[in-house]
N, C-alpha and C positions, 0 to 999 in steps of 0.2 A: 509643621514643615520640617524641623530638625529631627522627628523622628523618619518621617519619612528618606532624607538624607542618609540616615547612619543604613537605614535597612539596602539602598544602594551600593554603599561602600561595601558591606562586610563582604560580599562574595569575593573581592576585590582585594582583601587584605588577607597578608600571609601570618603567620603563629607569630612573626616579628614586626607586626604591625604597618609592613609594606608591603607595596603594591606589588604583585606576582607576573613577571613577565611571561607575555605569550611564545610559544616553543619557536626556535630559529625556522625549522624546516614548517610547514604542514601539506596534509595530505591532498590530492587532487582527484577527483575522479568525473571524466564528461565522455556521456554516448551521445552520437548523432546518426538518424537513420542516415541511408545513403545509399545511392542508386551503384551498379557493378560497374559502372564507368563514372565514377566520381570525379570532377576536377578537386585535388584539393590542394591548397596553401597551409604549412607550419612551416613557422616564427617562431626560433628560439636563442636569442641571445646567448647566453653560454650555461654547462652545465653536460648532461648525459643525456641522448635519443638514442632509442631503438626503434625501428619502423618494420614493422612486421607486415606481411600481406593472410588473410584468410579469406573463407568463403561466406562470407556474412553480408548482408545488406545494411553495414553499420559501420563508422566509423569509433573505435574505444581509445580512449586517452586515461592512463593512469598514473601515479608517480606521485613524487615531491617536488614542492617550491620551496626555494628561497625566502628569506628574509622579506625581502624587498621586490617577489614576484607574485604577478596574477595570473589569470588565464584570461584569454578575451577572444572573441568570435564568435560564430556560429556557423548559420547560412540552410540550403537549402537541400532537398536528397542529390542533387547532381552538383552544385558547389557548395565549397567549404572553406572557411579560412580560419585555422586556431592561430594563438599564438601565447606569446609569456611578453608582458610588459613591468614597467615598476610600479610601484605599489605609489612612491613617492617621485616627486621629480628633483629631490633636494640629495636623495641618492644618487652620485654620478658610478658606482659601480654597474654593473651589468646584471640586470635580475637570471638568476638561474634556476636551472631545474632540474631532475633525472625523472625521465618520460619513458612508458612504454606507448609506444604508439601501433596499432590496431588497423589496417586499413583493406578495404575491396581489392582482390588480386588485381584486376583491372583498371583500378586506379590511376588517373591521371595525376601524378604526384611533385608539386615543386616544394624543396625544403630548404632554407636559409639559416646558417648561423655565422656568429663569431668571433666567438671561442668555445670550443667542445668538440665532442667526442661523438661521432653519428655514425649508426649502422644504422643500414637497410638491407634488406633482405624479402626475395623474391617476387616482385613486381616483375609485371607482366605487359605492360603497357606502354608507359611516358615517366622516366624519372629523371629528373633534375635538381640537384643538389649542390648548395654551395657553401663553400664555409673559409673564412679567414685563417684561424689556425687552428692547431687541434688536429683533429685527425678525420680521414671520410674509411670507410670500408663498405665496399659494397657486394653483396653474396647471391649466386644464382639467380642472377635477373635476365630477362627477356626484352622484346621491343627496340623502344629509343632512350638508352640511357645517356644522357648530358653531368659530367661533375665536375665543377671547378674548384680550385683554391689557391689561395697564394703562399702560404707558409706551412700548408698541413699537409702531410705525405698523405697518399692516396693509394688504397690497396682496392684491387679488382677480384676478384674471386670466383669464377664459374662467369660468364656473361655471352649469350646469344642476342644476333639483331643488330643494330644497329651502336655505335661506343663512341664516345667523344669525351676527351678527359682533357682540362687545362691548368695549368701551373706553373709554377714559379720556382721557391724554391726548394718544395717539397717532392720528394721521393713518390715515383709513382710507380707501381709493383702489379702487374698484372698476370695473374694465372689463370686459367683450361678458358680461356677467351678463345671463342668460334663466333665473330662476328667481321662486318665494316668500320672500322677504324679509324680515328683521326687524337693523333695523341701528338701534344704540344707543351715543352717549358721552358724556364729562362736557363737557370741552372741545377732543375733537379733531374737525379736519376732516373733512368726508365728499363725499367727491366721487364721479359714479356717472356713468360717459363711455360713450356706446352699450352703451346696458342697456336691456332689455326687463321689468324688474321689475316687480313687481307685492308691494305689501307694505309697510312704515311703514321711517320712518327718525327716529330722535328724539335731539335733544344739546341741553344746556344754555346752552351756549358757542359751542360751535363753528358755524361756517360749514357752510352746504349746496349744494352745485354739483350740478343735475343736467340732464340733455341727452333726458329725454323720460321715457315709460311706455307698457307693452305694450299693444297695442291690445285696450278692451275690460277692460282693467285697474285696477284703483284703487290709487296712489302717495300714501301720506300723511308729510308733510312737518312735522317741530316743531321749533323752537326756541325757549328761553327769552328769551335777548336777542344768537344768532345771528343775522347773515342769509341769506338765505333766496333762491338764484339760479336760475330755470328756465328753460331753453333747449327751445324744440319746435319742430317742423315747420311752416312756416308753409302747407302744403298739408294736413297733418293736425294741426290744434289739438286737441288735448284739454280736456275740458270744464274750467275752473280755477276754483278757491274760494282765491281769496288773501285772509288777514287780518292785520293787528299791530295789538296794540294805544295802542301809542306809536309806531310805525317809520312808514315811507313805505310804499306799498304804488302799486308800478310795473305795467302792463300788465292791472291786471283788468279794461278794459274789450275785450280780447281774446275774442270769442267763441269757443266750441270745439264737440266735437259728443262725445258717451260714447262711440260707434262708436272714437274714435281712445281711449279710456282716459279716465280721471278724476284728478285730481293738484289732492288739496288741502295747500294751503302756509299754517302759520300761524306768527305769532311775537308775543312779548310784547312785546319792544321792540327787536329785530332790524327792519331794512328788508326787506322781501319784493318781489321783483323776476321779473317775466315777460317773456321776448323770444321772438319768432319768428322762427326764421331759417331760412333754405335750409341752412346747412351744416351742420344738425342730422343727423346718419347718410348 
């Protein structure tokens, strides 16, 4: 019996006579078929995603875990739910990971973290993403995009269809957005750089940067005691309703015409500002 013992140990024991710890990270790799309209759910406590869209009947998950993380889920070709749990429950850290994530353009897709760092990119469908801090970026997406966060800046990047972004007091940065819109935070930023929106944008605190609205479209603008900055076309003014009720209110005597869009701007005690300018798009 004690030989049989020693021949257990040895794989076990290092040149110094102890036990050889298993490496921090290891590797992950899971395929799941999957139907072109997939519902799927990931679950990733904190660490690196990237969520890619291709033309596959598959969902691909690859990467590294943490210490202290697993992979757990499955499911069927039309739902799916992955995710990264702890290994132990005696770790109160947050199991982590760095994931490429793989999925059906079509893809119904809801993703939760946080803390970490999430891109998405090109979904076509249903996206929804949410994450405590850390950061969201989301690139050339279609349909009905939903992103929330509370302390992680949110960048938008290329977005047609339907947009709904919520937060707090992160920074929320939207560019070449041609969609329906509804964009909301307490005190972060909002800024909306060559966007053809059409849709409201409202924060408490925060600052508003915006460089136009779609022609023929109505852009409503609120702050509580933000200001409140509009850059437009000086060949194509849109019709403007600027008000505060204690701030400054710059450029309302800019005429415009509805043909170019509608963009009203109000604030309670923010400064509300309109310029026209040629560099506008």
């Amino acid at each position: 019996m004690t030989r049989h013992l020693l021949l257990v140990l040895i794989p076990l024991l290092g040149s110094a006579g102890l036990v050889v710890p298993f490496p921090s990270e290891q590797p992950v790799v899971r395929g799941l078929a999957a139907s072109a309209d997939v519902t799927m759910r990931l679950y990733v406590p904190a660490g690196d995603v990237t969520v890619e869209t291709w033309d596959r009947d598959s969902v691909h998950l690859a990467g590294q875990l943490g210490a202290n993380a697993s992979v757990f889920g499955g499911g069927t070709r039309t739902h799916i739910k992955l995710g990264i749990e702890a290994r132990s429950n005696a770790d109160s850290t947050l199991p982590r990971a760095s994931l490429r994530v793989r999925v059906p353009r079509g893809a119904r897709l809801w993703i939760k973290m946080i803390d970490g760092q999430l891109l998405v990119s090109g979904t076509r469908a249903e996206l929804e993403a949410y994450t405590v801090r850390g950061a969201i970026t989301v690139r050339d997406v279609a349909g009905i995009t939903s992103v929330e966060s509370i302390d992680a800046p949110v960048i938008i990047a290329g977005a047609t269809g339907d947009l709904r972004v919520r937060g707090s007091r992160g920074r929320v940065s939207l560019t070449d957005v041609t969609a329906t819109m509804s964009v909301s935070t307490v005190s972060g930023e909002v800024t909306l750089t060559r966007t053809a929106a059409d849709g409201r944008v409202e924060t408490i605190g925060g600052r508003i940067a915006v460089d136009g609205v779609a022609a023929g479209g109505t852009l409503e603008l609120q702050s509580h005691n933000g200001a409140i900055e509009v850059q437009v076309p000086a060949t194509r003014i849109p019709m403007l309703t600027l008000t505060s009720r204690s701030g400054t209110v710059t450029g309302a005597a800019l005429r415009g015409n509805t043909a170019h869009g509608t963009i009203i701007a109000r604030s309670f005690k923010g400064d509300v500002r309109a310029v026209a300018t040629d560099r506008v798009r």
